[in-house]
C-alpha positions in Angstrom: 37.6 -280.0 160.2 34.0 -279.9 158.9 33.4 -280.8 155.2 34.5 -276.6 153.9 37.7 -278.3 152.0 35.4 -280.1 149.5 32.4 -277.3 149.4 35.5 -274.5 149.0 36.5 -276.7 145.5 32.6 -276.7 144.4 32.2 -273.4 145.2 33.7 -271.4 141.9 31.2 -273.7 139.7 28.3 -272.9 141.4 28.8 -269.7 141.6 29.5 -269.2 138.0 26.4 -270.3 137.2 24.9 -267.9 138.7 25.1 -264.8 136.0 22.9 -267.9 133.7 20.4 -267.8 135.7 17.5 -265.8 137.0 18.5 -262.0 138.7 17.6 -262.7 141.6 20.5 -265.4 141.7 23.3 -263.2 140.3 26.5 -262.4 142.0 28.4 -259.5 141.2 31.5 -259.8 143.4 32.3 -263.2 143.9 33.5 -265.9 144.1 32.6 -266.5 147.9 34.0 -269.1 149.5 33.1 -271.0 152.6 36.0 -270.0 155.2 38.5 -272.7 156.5 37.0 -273.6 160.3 36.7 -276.3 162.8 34.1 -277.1 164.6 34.1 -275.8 168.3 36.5 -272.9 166.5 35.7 -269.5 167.9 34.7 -267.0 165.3 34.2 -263.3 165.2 30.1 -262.8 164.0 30.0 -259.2 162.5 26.4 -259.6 164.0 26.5 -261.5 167.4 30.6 -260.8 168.3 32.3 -264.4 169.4 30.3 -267.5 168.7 31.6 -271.3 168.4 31.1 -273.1 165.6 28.7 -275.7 165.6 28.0 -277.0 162.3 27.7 -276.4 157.9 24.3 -274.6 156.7 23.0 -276.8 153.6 23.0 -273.7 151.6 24.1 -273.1 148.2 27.4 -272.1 149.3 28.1 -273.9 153.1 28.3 -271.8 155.4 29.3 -272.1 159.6 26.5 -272.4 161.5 26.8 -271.4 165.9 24.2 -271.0 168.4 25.0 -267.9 170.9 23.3 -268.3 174.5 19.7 -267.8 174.8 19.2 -269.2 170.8 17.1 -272.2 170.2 19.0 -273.2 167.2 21.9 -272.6 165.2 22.4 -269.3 162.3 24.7 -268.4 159.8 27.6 -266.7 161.4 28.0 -263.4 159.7 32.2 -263.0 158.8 34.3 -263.1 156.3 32.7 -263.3 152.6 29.0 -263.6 153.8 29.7 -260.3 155.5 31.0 -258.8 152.3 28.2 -260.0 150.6 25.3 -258.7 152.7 27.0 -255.0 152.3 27.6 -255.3 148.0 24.7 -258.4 146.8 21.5 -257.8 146.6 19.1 -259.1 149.0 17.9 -262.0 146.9 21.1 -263.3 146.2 22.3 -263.6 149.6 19.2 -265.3 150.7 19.2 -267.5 147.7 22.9 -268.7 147.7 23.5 -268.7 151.5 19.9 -270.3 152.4 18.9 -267.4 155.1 15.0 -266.2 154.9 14.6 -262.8 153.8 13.6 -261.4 157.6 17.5 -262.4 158.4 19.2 -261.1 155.6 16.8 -257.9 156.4 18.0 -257.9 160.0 21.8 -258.2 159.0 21.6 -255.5 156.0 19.9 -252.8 158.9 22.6 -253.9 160.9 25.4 -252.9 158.5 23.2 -249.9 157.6 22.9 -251.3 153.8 19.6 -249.6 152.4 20.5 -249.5 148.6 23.7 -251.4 147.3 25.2 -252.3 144.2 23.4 -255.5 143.7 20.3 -254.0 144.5 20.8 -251.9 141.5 21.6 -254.3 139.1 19.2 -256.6 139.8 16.5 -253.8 139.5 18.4 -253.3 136.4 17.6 -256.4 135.1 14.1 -256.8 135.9 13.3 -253.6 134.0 15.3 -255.0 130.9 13.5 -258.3 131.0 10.2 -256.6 131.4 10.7 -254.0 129.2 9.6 -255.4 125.9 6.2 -256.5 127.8 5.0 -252.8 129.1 7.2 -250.7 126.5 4.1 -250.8 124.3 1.2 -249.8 127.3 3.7 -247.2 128.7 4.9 -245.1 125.2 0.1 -245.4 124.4 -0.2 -244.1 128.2 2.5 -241.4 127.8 1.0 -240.0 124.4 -2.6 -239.6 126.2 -4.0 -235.4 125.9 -5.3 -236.1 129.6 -1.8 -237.0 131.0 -0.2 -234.1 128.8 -2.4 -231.4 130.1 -1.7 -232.4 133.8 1.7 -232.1 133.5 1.5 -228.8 131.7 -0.6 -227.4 134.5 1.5 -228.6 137.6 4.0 -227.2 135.5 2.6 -223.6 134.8 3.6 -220.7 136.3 6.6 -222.4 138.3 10.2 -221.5 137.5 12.8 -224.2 136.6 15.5 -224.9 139.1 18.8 -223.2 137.7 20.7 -226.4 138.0 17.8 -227.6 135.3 18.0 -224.3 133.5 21.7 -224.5 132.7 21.5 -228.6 132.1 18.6 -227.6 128.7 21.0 -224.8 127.5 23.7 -227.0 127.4 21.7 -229.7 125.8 20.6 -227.9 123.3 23.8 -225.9 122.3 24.4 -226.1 118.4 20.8 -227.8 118.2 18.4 -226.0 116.1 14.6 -227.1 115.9 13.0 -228.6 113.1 10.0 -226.0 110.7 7.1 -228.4 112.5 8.6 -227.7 115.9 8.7 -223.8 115.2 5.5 -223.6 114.0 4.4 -225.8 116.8 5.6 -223.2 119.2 4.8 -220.1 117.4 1.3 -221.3 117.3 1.5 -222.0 121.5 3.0 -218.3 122.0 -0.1 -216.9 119.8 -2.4 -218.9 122.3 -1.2 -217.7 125.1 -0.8 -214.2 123.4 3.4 -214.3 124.4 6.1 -212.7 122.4 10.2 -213.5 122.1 12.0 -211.8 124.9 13.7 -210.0 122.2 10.8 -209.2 120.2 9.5 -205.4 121.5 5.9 -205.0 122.7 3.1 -205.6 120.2 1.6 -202.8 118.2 -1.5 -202.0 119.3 -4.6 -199.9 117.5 -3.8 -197.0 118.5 0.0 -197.0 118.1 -1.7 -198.0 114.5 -3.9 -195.2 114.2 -0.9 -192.7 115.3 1.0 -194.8 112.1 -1.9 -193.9 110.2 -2.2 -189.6 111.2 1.6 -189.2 110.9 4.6 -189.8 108.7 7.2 -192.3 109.4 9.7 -189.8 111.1 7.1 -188.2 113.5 5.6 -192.0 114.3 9.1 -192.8 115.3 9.2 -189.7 117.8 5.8 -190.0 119.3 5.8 -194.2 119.7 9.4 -194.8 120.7 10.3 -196.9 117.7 12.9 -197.7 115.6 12.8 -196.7 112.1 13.1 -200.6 111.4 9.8 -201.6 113.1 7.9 -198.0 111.8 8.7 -199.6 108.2 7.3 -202.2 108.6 4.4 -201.7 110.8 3.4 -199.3 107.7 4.1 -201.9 105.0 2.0 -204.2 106.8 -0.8 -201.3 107.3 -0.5 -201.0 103.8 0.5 -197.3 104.2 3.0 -195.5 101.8 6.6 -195.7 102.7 6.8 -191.4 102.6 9.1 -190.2 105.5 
């Protein structure tokens, strides 16, 4: 037996130091232990197919070691928890805990088809936390910028929202109401663009005003196709008397 009795006893204290240190280190699914082999024992690689051991990888966690036909030296012989690993840790972690470069642990993740993975995402995770507090400040002055605004707004204009976004706001913003500053805000933007409510009827115009102004109320209501309501007031605002 090769020296995996002793490393397979270490093993659960090295790797539980692993969520101490940097992200690059962390493991999210161990512990991984090094398997129980002899050398000369014939393995099953996930990689290579049946290999012989040969020897221990001086890697965080040992690791088998064989050399296939046609290699110059010895590799890591993909089974068992390293094989695990490649398809759940992230990249860094298998290449820092098992001692493989990164063009190998590349090469057995496209084997495996692993493009994204769990560890992957935490670790990305992690970086962003720890580097948060140093660009939070750059990224909230950049997002505030008039320039950046306005070239949003006019990729933006005149396209229609996906429905699947559509429904998402409305649901939002059930039971939400906005605050005085943000109506104004948008009243003013509608006046801009010279927009009206989708329940608000057509604007008057001068000469539904000067019909207002050469008839009473009840014939204005007849000639303009408006309610008696929005006549009223229309007048009021006109300053015209309220006679019928």
């Amino acid at each position: 037996m090769i020296a995996f009795k002793d490393a397979r006893r270490n093993a659960p204290q090295l790797i539980s130091l692993s969520a101490e240190q940097r992200p690059q280190e962390a493991l999210h699914f161990g512990p991984y232990l090094p398997p129980q082999v002899a050398v000369g024992e014939v393995v099953d690689c996930a990689i290579r197919g049946q290999v012989t051991v040969a020897g221990v990888s001086r890697g965080r966690i040992p690791w088998p070691l064989a050399k296939s036909p046609g290699e110059r030296r010895c590799s890591l012989v993909v089974f068992d928890d390293l094989e695990k690993a490649v398809h759940l840790e992230s990249a860094a972690a298998v290449k820092y805990w098992w001692g493989a470069t990164e063009k190998v642990v590349s090469a057995w993740r496209a084997a495996f088809g692993v493009r994204y993975n769990f560890g992957d995402y935490q670790l990305h995770s992690a970086l962003s936390r720890a580097n948060w507090p140093r660009i939070a400040e750059k990224l909230h002055a950049a997002a505030q910028l008039p320039e950046r605004a306005a070239k949003i707004a006019e990729s933006l204009r005149g396209k229609k929202r996906p429905k699947r976004v559509v429904e998402k706001v409305r649901r939002s913003n059930l039971g939400r109401k906005h605050t005085l500053k943000a109506r104004a805000n948008m009243s003013a933007a509608h006046r801009r663009r010279g927009t009206r409510p989708p329940w608000l009827n057509a604007a008057w115009s001068a000469e539904e005003d000067d019909v207002l102004r050469q008839h009473s109320a009840a014939e204005a209501m007849h000639i303009l196709n408006r309610s008696r309501a929005a006549v009223a007031c229309r007048r009021s605002r006109l300053g015209l008397s309220s006679k019928p």
